[in-house]
C-alpha positions in Angstrom: -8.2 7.5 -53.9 -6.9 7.4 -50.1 -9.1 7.1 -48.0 -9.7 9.9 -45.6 -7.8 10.1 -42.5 -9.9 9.5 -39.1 -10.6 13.0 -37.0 -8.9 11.5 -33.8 -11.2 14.0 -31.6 -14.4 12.2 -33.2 -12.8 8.8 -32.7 -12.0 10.1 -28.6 -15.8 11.1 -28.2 -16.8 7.9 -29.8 -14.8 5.8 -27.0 -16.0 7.9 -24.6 -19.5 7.7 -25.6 -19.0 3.8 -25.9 -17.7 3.3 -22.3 -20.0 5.7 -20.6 -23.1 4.1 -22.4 -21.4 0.7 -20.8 -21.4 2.6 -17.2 -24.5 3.5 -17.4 -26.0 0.5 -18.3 -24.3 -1.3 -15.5 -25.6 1.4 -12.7 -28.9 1.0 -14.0 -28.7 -2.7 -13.5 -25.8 -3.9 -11.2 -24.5 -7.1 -11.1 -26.7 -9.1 -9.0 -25.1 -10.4 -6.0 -23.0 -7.4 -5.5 -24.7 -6.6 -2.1 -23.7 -10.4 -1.0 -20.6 -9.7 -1.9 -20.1 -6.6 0.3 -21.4 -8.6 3.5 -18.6 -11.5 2.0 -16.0 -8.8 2.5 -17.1 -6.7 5.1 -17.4 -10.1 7.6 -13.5 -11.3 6.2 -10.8 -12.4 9.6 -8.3 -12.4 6.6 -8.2 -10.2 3.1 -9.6 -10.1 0.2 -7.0 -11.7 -2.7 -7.4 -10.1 -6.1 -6.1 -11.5 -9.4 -6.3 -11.5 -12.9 -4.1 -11.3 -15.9 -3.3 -9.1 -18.9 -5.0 -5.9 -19.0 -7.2 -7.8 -16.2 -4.1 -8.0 -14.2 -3.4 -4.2 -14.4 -7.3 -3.6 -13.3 -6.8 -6.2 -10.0 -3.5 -4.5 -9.1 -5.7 -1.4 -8.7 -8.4 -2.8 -6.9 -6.7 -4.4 -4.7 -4.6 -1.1 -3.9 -7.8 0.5 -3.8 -9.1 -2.1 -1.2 -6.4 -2.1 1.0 -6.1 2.5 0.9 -9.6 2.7 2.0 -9.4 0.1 5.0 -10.0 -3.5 3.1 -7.2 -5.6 3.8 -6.2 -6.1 0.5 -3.3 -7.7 -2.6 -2.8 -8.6 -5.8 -1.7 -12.2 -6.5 -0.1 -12.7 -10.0 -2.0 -16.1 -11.2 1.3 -17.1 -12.9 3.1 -16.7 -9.9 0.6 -18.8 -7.6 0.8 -22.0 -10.2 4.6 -21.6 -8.8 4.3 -21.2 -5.0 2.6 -18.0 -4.4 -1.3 -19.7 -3.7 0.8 -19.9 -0.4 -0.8 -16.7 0.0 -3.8 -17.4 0.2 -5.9 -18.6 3.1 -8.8 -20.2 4.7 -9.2 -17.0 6.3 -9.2 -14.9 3.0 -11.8 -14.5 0.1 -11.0 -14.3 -3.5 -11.9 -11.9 -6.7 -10.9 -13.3 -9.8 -11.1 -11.2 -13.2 -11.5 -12.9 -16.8 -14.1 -11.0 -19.4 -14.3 -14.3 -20.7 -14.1 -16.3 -18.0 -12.3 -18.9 -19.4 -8.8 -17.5 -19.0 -6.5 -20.9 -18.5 -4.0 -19.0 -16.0 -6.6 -18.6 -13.5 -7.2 -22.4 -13.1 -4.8 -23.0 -10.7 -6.2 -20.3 -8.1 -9.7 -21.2 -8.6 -9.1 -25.0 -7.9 -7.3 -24.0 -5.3 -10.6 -22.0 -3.6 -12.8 -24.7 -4.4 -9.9 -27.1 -2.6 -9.9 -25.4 0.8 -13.1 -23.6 0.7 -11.8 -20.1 0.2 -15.0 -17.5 -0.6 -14.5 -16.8 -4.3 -15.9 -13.7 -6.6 -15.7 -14.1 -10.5 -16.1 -10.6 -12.4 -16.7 -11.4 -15.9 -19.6 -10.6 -18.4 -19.8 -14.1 -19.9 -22.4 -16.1 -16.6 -22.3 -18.9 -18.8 -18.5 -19.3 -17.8 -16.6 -22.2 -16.2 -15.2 -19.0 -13.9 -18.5 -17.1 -13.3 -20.8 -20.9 -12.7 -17.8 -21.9 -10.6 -17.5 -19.2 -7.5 -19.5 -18.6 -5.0 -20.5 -15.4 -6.2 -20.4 -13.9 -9.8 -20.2 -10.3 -10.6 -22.0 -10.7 -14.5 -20.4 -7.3 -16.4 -23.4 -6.0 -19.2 -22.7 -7.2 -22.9 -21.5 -3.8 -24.3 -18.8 -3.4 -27.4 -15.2 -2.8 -26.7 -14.4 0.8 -27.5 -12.0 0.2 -30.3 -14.2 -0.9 -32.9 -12.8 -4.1 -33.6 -14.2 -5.8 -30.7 -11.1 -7.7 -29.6 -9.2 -4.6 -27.8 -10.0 -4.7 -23.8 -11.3 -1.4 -23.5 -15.0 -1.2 -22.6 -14.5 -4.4 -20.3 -11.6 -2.9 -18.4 -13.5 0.1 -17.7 -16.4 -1.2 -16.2 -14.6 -3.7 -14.4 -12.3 -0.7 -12.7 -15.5 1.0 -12.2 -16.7 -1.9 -10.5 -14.0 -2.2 -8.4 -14.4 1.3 -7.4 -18.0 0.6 -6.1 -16.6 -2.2 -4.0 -14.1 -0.1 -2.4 -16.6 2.8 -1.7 -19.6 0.3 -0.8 -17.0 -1.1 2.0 -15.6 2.3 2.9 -19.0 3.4 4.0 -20.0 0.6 5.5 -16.8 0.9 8.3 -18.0 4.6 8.1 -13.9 4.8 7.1 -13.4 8.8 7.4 -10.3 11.2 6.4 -8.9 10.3 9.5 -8.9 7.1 8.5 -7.7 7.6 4.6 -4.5 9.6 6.1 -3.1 7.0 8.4 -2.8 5.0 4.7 -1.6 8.2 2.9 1.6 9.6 5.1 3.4 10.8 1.7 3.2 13.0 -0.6 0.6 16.1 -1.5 -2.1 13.8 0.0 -0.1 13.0 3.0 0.2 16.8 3.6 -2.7 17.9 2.8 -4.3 15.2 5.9 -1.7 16.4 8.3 -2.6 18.0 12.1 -2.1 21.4 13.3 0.0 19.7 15.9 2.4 18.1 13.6 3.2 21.2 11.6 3.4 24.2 14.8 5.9 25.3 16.6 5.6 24.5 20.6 7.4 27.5 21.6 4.3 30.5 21.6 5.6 34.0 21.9 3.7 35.0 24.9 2.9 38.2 27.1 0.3 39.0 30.2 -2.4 41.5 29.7 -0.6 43.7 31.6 2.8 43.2 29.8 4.0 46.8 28.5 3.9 46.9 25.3 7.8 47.9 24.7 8.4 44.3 26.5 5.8 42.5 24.3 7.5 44.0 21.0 11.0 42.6 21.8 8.7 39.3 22.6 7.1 39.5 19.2 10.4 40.1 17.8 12.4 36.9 19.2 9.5 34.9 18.3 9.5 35.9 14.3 6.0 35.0 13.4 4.7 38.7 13.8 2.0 37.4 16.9 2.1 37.2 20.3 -0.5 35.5 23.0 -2.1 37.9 25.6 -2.7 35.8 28.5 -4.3 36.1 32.0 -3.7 33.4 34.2 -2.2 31.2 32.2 -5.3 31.0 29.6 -5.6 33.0 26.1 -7.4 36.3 26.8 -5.9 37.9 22.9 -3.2 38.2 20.8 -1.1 41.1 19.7 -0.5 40.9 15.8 1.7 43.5 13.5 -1.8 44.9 12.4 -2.9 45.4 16.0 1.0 47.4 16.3 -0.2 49.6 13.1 -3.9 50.4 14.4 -2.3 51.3 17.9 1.2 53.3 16.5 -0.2 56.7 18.9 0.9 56.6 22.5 1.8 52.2 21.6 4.8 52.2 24.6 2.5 53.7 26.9 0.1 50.8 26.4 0.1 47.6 28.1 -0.5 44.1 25.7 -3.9 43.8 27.3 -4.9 47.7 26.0 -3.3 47.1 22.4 -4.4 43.2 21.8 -7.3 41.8 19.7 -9.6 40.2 22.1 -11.5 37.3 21.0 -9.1 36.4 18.4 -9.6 33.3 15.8 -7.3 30.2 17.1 -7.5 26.4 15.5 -7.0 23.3 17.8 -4.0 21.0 17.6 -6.2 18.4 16.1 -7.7 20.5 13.0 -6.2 19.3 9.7 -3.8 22.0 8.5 -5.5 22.1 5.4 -8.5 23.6 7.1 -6.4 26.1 9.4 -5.1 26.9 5.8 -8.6 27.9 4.6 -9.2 29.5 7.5 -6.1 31.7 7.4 -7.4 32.5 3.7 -10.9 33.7 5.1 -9.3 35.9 7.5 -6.4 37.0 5.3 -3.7 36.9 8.5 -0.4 34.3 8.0 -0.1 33.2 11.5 -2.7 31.7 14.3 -2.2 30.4 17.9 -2.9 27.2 18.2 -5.2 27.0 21.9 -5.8 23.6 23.3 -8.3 23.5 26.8 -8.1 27.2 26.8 -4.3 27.6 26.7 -1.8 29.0 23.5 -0.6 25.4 22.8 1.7 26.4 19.5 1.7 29.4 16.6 1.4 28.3 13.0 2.5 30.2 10.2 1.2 30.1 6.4 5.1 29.6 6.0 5.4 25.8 7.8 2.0 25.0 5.6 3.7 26.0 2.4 7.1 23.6 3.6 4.8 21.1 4.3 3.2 21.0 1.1 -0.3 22.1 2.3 -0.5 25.2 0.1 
């Protein structure tokens, strides 16, 4: 008789299970030293060199691109590559994190002689202390003994995960030591729906405001509103933003509206953003107040108009 065919949404929850159990375990007891190893890092003149290979390979490429997004100086160094040339790249100045779960992988030889040589600042992760990696660097990052995830213990599953994981705390521990903010993450993130999303009020208006004095009649204020296009127009009184005159503000006002001035018809008070806002939040604010377009007022003055339209170009919506 066959036997029966595995439920692959039993075998998912078991993996899952498996490597959050592992995660778990490792919060509740992190790898002692990892606080030494944050000063090591924080305190670098150079960067911090990351290698491994294999599916250890794959994790350091992500560290390493996590490092260097989030303001750590940061790249991966194939181990291969530097027993041909490439420990070039590496530096007095520099420290180094070297991945094995074993700890015994042969292809990381070369770069760890090569520490101990010149005195580079070394970090083994591995979950194996015992290890000729993990009893040779300066500072080892001990993984907890948990089963691999694919039940025949020889798949890198469960190790890979917490050693991402553990990556990730680095990043983040570092990243809030700098006090790095989303200022910071966007001068690293220029592309893309990220890159949008982190871009200014000032990058995305348009400089040239539709604007009208208070006591601008209001037949000369609609030709102004016309031959801007965004369906707004500043009210100003000396040279500083006293309201604005949107299409609403025309249909609240349609009795008597030529015989008004722009002062008479305009919304006083009106919401504005800054120049330096991130467009995503002039996005949510156009959202809140249901209206598509809002001058942008720097030191008192209409600066620009932005309209939901150049955020949806952009991206931002």
């Amino acid at each position: 008789m066959l036997n029966a065919m595995p439920d692959p949404s039993e075998t998912a929850r078991e993996v899952l299970r498996t490597e959050a159990g592992a995660l778990l375990a490792m919060a509740d007891a992190l790898p002692e030293g990892f606080a030494a190893v944050i000063d090591l890092l924080q305190t670098l003149d150079g960067r911090t060199i990351v290698s491994g290979i294999g599916k250890s390979g794959h994790i350091a490429r992500k560290i390493a691109a996590t490092l260097a997004s989030t303001g750590t100086p940061a790249l991966f160094v194939h181990p291969a590559e530097a027993s041909h040339g490439d420990l070039g790249m590496i530096t007095r100045h520099d420290a180094v994190i070297l991945i094995s779960n074993s700890g015994e992988t042969a292809e990381l030889r070369d770069i760890l002689a090569h520490t101990r040589r010149f005195n580079v600042p070394t970090v083994a992760i591995s979950s194996n202390p015992a290890s000729t990696l993990a009893t040779t660097a300066d500072h080892a990052l001990v993984l907890p003994r948990w089963p691999e995830a694919c039940g025949i213990g020889m798949v890198p599953t469960t190790s890979t995960t917490l050693t991402l994981a553990l990556g990730d705390a680095i990043a983040v521990a570092l990243l809030r030591r700098r006090n790095f903010r989303a200022e910071d993450f966007s001068v690293f993130h220029p592309g893309g729906k990220l890159g949008a999303q982190m871009a200014r009020v000032r990058a995305l208006m348009h400089a040239a405001v539709p604007e009208v004095c208070t006591d601008t009649p209001m037949s000369e204020a609609l030709i102004a509103m016309t031959a801007g296009g965004f369906g707004i127009a500043a009210v100003t009184q000396g040279g500083r933003l006293a309201g604005v005159v949107t299409d609403g503000d025309l249909r609240r006002n349609m009795a008597g509206l030529l015989d008004r001035t722009a002062g008479e018809v305009a919304t006083r008070d009106p919401v504005t953003v800054p120049p330096d806002m991130l467009a995503a939040k002039a996005l949510a604010v156009m959202n809140e107040r249901k209206v598509s377009a809002l001058i942008v007022v720097e030191d008192g003055r209409p600066a620009g108009v932005l309209h939901v339209h150049d955020l949806l170009r952009a991206g931002v919506a």
